[in-house]
C-alpha positions in Angstrom: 0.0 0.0 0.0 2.7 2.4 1.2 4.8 2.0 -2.5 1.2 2.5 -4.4 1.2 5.9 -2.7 4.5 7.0 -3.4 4.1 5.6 -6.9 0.9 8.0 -7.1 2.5 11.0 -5.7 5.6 10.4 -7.7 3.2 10.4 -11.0 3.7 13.5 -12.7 1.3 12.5 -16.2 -1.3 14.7 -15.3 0.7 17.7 -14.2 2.3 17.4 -17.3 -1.2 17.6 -19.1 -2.1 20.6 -17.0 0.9 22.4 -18.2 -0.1 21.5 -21.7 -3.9 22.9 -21.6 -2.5 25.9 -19.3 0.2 26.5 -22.0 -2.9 25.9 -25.1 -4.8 28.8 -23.4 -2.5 31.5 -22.6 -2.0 31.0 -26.5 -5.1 31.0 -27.6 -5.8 34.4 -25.1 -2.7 36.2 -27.1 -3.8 35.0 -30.7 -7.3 36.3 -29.7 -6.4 39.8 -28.7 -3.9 40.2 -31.3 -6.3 39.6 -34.0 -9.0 41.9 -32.1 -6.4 44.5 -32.3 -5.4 44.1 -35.6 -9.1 44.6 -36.8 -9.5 47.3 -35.0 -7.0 49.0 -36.5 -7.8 47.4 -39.9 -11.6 48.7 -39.5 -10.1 52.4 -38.6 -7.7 52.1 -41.6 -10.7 51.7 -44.1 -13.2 54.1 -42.5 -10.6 56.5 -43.2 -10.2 55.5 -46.6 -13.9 55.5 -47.3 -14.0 59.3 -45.6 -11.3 60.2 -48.5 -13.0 58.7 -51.3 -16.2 60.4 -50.4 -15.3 64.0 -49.9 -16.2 63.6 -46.2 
C-alpha cells in the first residue's frame, strides 16, 4: 500500500497535461487579442479611406 502511494504521488502525467492545456490557453488568449487589435486597427484604416474617397 505504502509503494502504491508514493508511486501516485511520484506520477507527474497529469501535471504534465495541466501544463499543456494551461500552455494551449494562454496561446489562444494572445492570438485572440492580437487579431482583435489588428481589426481594430484594420476597421479604422478603411473608414478613413472611405471618408477620402467620399469627400467627407
Amino acid at each position: 500500500m505504502k509503494q502504491a502511494l508514493v508511486k501516485f504521488f511520484r506520477d507527474e502525467e497529469g501535471a504534465t497535461a495541466i501544463e499543456y492545456g494551461l500552455i494551449a490557453g494562454l496561446i489562444a488568449v494572445v492570438i485572440i487579442t492580437a487579431v482583435t487589435t489588428i481589426g481594430t486597427e484594420l476597421t479604422a484604416t478603411f473608414q478613413t479611406i472611405a471618408n477620402k474617397l467620399s469627400g467627407s
